[in-house]
HTML snippet that shows the backbone in 3Dmol.js (N, CA, C, O; Angstrom):
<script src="https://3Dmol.org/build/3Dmol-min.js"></script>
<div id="view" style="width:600px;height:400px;position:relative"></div>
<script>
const pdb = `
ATOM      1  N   UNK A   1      19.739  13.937  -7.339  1.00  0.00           N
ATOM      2  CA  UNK A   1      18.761  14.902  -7.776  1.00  0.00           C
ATOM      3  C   UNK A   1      19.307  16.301  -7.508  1.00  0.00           C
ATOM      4  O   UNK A   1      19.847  16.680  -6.469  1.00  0.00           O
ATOM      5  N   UNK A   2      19.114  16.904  -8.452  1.00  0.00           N
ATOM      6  CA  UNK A   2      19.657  18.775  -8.572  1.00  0.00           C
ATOM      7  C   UNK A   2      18.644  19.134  -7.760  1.00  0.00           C
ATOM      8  O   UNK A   2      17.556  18.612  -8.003  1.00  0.00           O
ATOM      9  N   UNK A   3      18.722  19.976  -6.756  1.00  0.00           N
ATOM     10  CA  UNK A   3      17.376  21.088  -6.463  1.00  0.00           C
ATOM     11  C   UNK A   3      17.998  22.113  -6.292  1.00  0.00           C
ATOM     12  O   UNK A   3      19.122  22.297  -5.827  1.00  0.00           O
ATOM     13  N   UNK A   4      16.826  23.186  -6.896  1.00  0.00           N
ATOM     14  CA  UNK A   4      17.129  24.408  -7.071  1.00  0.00           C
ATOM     15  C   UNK A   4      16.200  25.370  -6.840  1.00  0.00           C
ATOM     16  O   UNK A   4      15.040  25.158  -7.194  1.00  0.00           O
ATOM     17  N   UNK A   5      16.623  26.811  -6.092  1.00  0.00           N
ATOM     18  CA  UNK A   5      15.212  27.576  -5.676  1.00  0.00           C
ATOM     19  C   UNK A   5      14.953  28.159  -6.764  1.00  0.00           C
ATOM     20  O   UNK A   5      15.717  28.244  -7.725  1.00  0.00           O
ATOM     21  N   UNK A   6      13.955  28.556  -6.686  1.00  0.00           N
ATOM     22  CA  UNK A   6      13.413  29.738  -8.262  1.00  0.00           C
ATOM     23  C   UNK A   6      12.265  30.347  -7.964  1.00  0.00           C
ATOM     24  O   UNK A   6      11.295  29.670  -7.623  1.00  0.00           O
ATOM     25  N   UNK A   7      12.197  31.708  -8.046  1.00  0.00           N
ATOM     26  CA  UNK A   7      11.379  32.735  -7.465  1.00  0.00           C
ATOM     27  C   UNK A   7      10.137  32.832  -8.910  1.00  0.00           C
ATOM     28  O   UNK A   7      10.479  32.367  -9.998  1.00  0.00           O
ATOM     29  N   UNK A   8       9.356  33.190  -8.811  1.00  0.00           N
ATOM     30  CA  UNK A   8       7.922  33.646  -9.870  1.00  0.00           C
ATOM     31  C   UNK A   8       8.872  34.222 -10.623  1.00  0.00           C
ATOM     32  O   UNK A   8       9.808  34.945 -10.282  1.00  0.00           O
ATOM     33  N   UNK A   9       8.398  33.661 -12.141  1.00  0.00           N
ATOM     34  CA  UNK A   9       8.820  34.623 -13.442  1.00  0.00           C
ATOM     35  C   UNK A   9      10.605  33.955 -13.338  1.00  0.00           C
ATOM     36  O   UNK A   9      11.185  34.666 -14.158  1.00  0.00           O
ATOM     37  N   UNK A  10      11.328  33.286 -12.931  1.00  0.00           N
ATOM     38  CA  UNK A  10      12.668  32.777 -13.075  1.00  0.00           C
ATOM     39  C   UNK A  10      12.616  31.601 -13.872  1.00  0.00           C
ATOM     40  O   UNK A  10      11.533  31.200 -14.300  1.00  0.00           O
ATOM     41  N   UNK A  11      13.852  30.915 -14.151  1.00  0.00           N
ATOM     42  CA  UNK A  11      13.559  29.870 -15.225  1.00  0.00           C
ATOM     43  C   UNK A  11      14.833  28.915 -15.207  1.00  0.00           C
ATOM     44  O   UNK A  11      15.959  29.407 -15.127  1.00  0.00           O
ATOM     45  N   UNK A  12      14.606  27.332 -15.295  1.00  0.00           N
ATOM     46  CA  UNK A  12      16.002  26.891 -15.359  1.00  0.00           C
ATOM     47  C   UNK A  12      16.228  26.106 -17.077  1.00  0.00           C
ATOM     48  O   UNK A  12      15.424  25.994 -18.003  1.00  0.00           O
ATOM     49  N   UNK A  13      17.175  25.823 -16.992  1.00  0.00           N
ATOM     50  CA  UNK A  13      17.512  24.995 -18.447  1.00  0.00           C
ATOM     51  C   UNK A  13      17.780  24.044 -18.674  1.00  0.00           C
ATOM     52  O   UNK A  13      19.003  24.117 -18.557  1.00  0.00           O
ATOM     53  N   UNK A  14      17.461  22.588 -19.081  1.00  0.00           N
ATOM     54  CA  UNK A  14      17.558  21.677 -19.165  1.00  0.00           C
ATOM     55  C   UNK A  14      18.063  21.270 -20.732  1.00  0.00           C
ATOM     56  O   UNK A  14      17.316  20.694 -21.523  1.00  0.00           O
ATOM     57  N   UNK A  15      19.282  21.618 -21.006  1.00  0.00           N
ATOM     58  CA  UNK A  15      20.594  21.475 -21.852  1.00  0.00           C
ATOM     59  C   UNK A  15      20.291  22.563 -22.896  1.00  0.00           C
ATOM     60  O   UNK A  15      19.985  23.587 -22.284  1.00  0.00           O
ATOM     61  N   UNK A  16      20.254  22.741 -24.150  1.00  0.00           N
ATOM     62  CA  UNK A  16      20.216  24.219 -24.798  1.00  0.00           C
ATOM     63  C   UNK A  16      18.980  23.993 -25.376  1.00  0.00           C
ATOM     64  O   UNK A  16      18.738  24.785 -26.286  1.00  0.00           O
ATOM     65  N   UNK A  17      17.815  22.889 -25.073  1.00  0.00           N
ATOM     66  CA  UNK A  17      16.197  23.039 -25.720  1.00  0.00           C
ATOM     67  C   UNK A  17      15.206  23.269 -25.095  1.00  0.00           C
ATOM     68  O   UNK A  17      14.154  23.570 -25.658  1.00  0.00           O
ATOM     69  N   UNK A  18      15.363  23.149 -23.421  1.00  0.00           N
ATOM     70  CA  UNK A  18      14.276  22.748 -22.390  1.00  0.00           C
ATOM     71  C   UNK A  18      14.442  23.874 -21.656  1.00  0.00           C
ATOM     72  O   UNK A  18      15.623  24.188 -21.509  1.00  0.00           O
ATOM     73  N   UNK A  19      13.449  24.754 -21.023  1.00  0.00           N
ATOM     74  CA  UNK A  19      13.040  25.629 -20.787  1.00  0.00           C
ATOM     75  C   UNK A  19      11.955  25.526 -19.326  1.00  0.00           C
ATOM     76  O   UNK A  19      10.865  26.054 -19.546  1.00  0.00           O
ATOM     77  N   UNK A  20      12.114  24.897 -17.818  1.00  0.00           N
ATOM     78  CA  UNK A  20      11.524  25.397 -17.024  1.00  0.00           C
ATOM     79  C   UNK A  20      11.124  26.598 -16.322  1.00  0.00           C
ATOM     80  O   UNK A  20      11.915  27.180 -15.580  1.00  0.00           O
ATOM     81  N   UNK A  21       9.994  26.983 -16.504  1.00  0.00           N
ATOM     82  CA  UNK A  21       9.973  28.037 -15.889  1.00  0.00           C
ATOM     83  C   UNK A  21       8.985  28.330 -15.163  1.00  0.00           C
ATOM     84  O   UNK A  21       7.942  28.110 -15.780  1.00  0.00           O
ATOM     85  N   UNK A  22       8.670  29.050 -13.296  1.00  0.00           N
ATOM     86  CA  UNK A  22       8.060  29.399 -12.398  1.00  0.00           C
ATOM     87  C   UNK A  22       6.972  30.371 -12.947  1.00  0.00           C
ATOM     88  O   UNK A  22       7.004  31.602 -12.931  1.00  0.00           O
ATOM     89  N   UNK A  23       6.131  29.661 -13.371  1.00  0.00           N
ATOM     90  CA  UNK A  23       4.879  31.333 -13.321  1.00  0.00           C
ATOM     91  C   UNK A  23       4.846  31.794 -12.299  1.00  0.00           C
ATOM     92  O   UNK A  23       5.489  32.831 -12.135  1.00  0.00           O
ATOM     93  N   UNK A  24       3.738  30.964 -10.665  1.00  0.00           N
ATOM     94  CA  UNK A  24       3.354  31.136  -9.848  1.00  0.00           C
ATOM     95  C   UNK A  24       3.439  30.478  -9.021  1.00  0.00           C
ATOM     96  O   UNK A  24       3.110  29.296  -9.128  1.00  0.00           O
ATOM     97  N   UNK A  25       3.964  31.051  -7.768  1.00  0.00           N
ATOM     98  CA  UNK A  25       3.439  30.291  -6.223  1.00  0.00           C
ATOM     99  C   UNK A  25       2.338  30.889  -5.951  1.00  0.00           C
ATOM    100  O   UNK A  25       2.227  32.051  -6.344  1.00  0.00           O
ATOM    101  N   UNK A  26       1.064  30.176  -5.099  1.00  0.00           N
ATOM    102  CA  UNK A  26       0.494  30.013  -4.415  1.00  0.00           C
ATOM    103  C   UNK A  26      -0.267  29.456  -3.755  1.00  0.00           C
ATOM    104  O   UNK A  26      -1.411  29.192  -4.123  1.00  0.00           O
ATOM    105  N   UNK A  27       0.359  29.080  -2.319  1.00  0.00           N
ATOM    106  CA  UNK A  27       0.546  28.634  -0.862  1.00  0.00           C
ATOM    107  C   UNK A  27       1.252  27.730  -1.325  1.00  0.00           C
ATOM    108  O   UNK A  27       2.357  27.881  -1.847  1.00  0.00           O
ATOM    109  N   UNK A  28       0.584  26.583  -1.147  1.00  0.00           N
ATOM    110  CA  UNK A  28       1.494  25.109  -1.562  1.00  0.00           C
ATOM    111  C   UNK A  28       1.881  24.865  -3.417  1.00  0.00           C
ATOM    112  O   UNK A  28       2.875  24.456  -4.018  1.00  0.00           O
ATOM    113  N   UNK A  29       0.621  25.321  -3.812  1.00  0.00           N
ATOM    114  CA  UNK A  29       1.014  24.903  -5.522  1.00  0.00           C
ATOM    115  C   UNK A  29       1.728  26.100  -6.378  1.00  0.00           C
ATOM    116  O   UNK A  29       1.575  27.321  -6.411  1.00  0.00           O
ATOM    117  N   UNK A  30       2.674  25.073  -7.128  1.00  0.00           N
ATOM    118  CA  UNK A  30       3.747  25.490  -8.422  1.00  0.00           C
ATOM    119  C   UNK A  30       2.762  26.006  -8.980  1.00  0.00           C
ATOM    120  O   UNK A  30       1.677  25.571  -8.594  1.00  0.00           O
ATOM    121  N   UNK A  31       2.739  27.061 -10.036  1.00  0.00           N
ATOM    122  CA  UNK A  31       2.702  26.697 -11.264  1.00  0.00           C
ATOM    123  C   UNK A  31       3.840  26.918 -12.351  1.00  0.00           C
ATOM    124  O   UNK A  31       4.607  27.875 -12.454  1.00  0.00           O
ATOM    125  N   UNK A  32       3.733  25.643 -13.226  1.00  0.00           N
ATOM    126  CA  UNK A  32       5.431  25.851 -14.370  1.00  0.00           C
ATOM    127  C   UNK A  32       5.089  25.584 -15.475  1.00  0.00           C
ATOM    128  O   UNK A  32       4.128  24.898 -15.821  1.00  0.00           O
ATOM    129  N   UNK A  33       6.045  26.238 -16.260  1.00  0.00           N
ATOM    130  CA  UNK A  33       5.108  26.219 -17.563  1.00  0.00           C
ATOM    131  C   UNK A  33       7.203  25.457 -18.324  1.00  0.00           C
ATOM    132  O   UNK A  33       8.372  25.725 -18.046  1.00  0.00           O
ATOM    133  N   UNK A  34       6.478  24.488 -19.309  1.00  0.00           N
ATOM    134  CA  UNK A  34       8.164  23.874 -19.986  1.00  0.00           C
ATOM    135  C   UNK A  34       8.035  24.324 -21.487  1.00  0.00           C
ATOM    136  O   UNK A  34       7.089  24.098 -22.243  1.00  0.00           O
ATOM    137  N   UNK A  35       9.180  25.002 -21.747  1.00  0.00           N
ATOM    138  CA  UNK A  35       9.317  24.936 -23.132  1.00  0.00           C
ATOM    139  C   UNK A  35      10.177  24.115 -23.788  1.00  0.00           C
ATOM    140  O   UNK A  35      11.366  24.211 -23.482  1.00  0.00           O
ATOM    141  N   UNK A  36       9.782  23.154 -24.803  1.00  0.00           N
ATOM    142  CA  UNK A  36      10.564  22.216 -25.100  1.00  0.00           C
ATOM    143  C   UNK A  36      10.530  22.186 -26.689  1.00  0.00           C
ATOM    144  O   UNK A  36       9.719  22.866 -27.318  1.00  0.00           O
ATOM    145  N   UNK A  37      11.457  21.360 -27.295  1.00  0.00           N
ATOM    146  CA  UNK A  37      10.932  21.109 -28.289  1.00  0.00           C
ATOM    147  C   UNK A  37       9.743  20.210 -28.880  1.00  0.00           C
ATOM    148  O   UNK A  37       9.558  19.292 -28.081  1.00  0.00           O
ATOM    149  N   UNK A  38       8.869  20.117 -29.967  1.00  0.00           N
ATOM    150  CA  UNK A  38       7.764  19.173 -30.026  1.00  0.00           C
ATOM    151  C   UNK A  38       8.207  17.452 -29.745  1.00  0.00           C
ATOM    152  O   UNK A  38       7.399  16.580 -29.426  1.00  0.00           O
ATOM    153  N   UNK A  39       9.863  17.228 -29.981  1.00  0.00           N
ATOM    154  CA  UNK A  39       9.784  16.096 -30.238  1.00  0.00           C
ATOM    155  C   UNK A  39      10.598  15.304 -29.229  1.00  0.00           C
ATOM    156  O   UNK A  39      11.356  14.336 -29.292  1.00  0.00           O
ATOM    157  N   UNK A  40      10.047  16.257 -28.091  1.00  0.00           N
ATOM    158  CA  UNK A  40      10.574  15.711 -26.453  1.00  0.00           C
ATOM    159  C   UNK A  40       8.810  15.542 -25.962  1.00  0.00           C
ATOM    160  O   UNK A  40       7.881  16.314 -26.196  1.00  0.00           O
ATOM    161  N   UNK A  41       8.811  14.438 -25.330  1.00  0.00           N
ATOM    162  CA  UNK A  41       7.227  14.273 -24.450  1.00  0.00           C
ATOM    163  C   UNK A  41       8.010  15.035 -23.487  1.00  0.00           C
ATOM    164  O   UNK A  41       9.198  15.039 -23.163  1.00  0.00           O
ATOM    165  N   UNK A  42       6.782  15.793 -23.068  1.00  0.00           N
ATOM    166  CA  UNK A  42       5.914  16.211 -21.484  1.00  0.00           C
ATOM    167  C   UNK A  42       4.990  15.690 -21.036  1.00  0.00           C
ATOM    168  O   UNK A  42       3.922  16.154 -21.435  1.00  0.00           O
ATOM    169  N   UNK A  43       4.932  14.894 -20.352  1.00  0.00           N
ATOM    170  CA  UNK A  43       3.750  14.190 -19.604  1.00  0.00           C
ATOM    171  C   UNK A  43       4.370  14.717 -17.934  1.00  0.00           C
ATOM    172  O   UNK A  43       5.552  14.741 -17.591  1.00  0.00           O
ATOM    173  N   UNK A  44       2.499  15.314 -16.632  1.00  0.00           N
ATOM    174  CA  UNK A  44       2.703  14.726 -15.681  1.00  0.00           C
ATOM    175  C   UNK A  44       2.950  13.137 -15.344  1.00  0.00           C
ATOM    176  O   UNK A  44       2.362  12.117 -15.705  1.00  0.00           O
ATOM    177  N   UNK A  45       3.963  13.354 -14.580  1.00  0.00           N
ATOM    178  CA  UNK A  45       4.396  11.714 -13.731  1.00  0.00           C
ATOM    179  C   UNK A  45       3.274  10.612 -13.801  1.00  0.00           C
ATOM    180  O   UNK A  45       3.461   9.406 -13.965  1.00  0.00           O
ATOM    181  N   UNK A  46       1.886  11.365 -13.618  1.00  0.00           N
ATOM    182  CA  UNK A  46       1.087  10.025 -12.825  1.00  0.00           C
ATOM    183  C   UNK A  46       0.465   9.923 -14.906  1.00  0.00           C
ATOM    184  O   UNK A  46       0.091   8.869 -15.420  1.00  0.00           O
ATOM    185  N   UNK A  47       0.509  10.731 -15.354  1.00  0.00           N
ATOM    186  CA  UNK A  47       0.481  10.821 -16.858  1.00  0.00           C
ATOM    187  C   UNK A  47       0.869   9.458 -17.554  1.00  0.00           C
ATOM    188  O   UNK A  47       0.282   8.620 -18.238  1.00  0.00           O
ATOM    189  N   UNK A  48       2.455   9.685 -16.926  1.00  0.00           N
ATOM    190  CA  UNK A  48       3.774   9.046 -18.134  1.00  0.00           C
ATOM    191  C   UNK A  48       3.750   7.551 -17.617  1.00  0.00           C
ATOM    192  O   UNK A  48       4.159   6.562 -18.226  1.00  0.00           O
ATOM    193  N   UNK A  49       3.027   7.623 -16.022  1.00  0.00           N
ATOM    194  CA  UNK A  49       2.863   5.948 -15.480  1.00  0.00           C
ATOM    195  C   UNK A  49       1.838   5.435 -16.348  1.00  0.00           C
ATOM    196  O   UNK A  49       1.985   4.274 -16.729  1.00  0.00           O
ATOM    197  N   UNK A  50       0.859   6.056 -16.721  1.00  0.00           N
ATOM    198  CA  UNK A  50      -0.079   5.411 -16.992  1.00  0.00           C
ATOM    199  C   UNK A  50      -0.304   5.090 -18.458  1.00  0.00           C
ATOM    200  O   UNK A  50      -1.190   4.378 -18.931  1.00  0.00           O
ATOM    201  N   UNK A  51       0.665   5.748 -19.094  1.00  0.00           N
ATOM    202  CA  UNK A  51       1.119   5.321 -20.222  1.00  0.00           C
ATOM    203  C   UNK A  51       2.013   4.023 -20.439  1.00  0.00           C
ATOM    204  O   UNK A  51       1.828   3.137 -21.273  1.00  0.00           O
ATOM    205  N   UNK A  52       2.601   4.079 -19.889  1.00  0.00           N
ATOM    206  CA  UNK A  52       3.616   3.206 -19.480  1.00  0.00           C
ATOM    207  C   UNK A  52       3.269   1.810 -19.496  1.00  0.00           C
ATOM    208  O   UNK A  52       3.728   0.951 -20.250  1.00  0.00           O
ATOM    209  N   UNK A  53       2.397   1.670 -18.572  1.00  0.00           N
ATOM    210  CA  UNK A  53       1.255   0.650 -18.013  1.00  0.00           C
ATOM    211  C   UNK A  53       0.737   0.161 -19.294  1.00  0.00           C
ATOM    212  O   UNK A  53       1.015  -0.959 -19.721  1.00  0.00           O
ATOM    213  N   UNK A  54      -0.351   1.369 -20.182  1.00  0.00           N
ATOM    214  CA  UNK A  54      -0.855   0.583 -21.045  1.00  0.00           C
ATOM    215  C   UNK A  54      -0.078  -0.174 -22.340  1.00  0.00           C
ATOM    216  O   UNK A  54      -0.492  -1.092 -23.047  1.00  0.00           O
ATOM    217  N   UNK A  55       1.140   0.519 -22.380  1.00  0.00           N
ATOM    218  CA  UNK A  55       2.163   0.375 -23.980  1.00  0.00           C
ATOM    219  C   UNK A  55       2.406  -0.929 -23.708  1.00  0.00           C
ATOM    220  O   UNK A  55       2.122  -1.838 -24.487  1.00  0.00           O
ATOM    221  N   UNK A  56       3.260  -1.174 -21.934  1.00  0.00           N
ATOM    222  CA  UNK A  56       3.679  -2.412 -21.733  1.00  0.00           C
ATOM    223  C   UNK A  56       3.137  -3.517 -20.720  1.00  0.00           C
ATOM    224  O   UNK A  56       3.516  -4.660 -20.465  1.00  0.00           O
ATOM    225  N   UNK A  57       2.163  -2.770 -20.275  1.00  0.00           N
ATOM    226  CA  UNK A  57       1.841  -4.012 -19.205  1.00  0.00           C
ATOM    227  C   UNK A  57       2.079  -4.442 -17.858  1.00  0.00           C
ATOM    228  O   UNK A  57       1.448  -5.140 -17.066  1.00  0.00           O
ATOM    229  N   UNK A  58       3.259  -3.775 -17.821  1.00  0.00           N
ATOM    230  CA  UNK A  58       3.969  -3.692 -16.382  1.00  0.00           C
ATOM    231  C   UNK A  58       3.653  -2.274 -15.583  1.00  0.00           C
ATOM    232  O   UNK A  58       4.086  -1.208 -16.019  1.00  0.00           O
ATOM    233  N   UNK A  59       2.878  -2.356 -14.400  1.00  0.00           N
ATOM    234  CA  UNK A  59       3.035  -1.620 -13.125  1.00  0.00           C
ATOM    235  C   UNK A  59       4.650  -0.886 -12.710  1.00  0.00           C
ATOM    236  O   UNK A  59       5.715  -1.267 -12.224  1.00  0.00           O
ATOM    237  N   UNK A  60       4.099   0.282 -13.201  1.00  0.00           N
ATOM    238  CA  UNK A  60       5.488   1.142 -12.440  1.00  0.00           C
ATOM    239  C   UNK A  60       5.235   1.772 -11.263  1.00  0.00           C
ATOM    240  O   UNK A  60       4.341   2.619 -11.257  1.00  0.00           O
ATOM    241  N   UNK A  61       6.046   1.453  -9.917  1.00  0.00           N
ATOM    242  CA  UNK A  61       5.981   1.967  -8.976  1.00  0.00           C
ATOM    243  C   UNK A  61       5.699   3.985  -9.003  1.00  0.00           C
ATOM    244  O   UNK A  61       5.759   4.699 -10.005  1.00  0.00           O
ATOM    245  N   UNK A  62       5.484   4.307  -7.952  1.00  0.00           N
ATOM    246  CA  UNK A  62       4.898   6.077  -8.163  1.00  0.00           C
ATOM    247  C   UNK A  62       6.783   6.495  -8.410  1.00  0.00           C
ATOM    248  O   UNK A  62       7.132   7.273  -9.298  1.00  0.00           O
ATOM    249  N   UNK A  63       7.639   5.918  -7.600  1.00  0.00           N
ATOM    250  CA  UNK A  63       9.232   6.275  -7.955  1.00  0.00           C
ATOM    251  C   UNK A  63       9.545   5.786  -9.497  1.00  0.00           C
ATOM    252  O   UNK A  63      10.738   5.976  -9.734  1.00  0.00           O
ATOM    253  N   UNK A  64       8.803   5.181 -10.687  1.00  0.00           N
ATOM    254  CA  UNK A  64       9.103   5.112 -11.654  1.00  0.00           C
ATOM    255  C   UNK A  64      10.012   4.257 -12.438  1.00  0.00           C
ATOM    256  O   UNK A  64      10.451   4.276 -13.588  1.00  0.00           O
ATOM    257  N   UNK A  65      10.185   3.209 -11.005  1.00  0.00           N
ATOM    258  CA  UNK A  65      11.080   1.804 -11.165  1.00  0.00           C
ATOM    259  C   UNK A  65       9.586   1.060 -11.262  1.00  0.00           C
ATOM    260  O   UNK A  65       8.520   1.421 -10.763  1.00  0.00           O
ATOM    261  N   UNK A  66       9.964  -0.389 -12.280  1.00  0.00           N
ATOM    262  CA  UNK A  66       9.609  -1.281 -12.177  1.00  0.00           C
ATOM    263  C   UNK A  66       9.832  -2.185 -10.843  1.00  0.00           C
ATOM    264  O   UNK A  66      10.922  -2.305 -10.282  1.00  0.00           O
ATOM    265  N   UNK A  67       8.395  -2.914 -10.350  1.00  0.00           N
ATOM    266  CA  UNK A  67       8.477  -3.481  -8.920  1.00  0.00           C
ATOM    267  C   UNK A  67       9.856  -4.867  -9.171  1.00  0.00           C
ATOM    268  O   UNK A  67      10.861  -5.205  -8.544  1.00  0.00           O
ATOM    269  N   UNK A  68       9.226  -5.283 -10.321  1.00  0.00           N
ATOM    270  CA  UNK A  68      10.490  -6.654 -10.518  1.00  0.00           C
ATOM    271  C   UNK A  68      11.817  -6.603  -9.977  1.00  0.00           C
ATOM    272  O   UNK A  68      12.427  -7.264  -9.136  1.00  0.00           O
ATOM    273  N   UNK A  69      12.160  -5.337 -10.924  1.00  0.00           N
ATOM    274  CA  UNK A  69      13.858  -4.729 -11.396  1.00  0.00           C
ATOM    275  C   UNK A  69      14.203  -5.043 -10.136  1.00  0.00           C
ATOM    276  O   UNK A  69      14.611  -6.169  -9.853  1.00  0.00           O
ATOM    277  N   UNK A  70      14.051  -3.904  -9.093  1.00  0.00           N
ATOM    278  CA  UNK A  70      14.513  -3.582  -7.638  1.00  0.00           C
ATOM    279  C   UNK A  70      14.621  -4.886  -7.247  1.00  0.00           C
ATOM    280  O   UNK A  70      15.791  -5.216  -7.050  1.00  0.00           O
ATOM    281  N   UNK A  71      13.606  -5.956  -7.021  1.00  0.00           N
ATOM    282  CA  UNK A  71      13.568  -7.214  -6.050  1.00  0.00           C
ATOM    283  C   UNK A  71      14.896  -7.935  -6.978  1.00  0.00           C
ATOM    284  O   UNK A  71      15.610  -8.651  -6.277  1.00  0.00           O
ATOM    285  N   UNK A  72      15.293  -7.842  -8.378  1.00  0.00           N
ATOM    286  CA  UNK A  72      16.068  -8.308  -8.881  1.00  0.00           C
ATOM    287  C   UNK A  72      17.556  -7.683  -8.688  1.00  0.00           C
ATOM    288  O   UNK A  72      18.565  -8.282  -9.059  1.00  0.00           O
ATOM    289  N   UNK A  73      17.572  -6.411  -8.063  1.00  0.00           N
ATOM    290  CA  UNK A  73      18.963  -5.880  -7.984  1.00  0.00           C
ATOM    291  C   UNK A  73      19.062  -5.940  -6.490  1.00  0.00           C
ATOM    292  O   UNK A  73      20.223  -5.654  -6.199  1.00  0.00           O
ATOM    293  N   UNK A  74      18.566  -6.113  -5.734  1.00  0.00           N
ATOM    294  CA  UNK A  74      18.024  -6.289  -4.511  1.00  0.00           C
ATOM    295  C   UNK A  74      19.009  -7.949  -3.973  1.00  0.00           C
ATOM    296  O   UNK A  74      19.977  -8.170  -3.246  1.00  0.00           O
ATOM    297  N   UNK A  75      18.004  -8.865  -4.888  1.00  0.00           N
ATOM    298  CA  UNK A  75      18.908  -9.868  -4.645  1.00  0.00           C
ATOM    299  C   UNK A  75      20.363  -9.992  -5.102  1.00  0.00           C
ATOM    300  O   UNK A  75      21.177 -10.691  -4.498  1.00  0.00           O
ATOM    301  N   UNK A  76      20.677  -9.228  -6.282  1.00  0.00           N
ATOM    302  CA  UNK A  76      22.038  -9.514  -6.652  1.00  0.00           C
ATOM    303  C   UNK A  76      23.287  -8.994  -5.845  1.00  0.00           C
ATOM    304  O   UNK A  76      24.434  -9.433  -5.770  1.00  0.00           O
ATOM    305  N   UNK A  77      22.786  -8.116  -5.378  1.00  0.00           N
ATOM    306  CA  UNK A  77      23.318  -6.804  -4.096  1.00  0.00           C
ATOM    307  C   UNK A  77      24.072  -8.035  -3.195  1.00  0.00           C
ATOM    308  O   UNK A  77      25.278  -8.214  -3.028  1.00  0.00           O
ATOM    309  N   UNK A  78      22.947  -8.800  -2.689  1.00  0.00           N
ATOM    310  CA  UNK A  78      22.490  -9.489  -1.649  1.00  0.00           C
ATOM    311  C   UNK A  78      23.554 -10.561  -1.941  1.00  0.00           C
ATOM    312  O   UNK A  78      24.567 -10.563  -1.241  1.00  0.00           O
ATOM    313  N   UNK A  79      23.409 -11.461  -2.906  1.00  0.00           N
ATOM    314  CA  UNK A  79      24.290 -12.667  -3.519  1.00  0.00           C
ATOM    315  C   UNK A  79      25.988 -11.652  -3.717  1.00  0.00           C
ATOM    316  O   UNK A  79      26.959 -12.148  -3.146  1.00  0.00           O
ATOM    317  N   UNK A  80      26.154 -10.650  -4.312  1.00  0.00           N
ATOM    318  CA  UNK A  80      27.452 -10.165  -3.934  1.00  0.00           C
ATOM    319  C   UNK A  80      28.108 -10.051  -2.770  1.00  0.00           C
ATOM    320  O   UNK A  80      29.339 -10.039  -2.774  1.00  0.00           O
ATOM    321  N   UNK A  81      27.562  -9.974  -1.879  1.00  0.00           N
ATOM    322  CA  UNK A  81      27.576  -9.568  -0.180  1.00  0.00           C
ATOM    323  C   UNK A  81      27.745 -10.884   0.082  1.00  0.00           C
ATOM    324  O   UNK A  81      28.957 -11.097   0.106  1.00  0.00           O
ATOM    325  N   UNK A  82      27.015 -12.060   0.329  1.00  0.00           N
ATOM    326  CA  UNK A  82      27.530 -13.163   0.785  1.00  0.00           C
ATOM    327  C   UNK A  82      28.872 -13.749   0.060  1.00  0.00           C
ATOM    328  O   UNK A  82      29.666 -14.325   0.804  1.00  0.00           O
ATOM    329  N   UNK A  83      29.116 -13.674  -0.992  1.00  0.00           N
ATOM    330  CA  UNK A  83      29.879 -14.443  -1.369  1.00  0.00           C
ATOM    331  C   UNK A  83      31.496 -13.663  -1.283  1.00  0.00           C
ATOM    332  O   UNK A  83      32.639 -14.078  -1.475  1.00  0.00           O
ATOM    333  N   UNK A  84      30.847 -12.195  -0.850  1.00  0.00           N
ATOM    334  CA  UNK A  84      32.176 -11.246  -0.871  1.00  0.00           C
ATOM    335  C   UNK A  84      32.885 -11.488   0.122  1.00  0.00           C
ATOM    336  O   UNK A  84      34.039 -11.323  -0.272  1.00  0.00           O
ATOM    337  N   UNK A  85      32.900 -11.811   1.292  1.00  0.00           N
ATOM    338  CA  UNK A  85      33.478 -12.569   2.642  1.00  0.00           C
ATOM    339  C   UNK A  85      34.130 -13.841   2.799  1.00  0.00           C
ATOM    340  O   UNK A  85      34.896 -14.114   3.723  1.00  0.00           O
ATOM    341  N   UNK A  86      33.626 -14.999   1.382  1.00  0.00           N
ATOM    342  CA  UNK A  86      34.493 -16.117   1.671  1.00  0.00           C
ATOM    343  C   UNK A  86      36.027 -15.824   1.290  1.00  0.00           C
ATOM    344  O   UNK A  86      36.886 -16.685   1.480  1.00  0.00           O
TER     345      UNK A  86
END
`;
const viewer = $3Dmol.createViewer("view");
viewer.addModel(pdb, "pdb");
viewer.setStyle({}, {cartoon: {color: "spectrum"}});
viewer.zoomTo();
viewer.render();
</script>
């Protein structure tokens, strides 16, 4: 993950169409405003889960992995590791 500071009124770029930019701090909350093109979605996170959910059916963790996947790369990790020692 990139992190980057950015003061009120600054802006970062996300390749030559996407446009983040800092309106306001204040105390704890952002506010950001994205300029994108129309035919990129913007959804908040808890938004794009819940879309997600209804299109397909499957529960996406709040990190935006499927619960399955992980327990499935999890074990394969796991089965590489034992068998990497004989």
């Amino acid at each position: 993950m990139l992190v980057l500071t950015r003061k009120s009124n600054q802006s970062i770029m996300i390749g030559d169409d996407v446009e983040v930019s800092v309106l306001s701090v204040m105390g704890e909350k952002v506010r950001i405003g994205i300029q994108a093109p129309q035919e990129i979605p913007v959804f908040r996170k808890e938004i794009y889960l819940e879309i997600h959910r209804e299109a397909t059916g499957v529960t996406m963790r709040p990190d935006g992995h499927e619960p399955g996947k992980l327990a499935e790369v999890d074990d394969s990790l796991r089965e590489l590791g034992d068998s990497g020692g004989s």
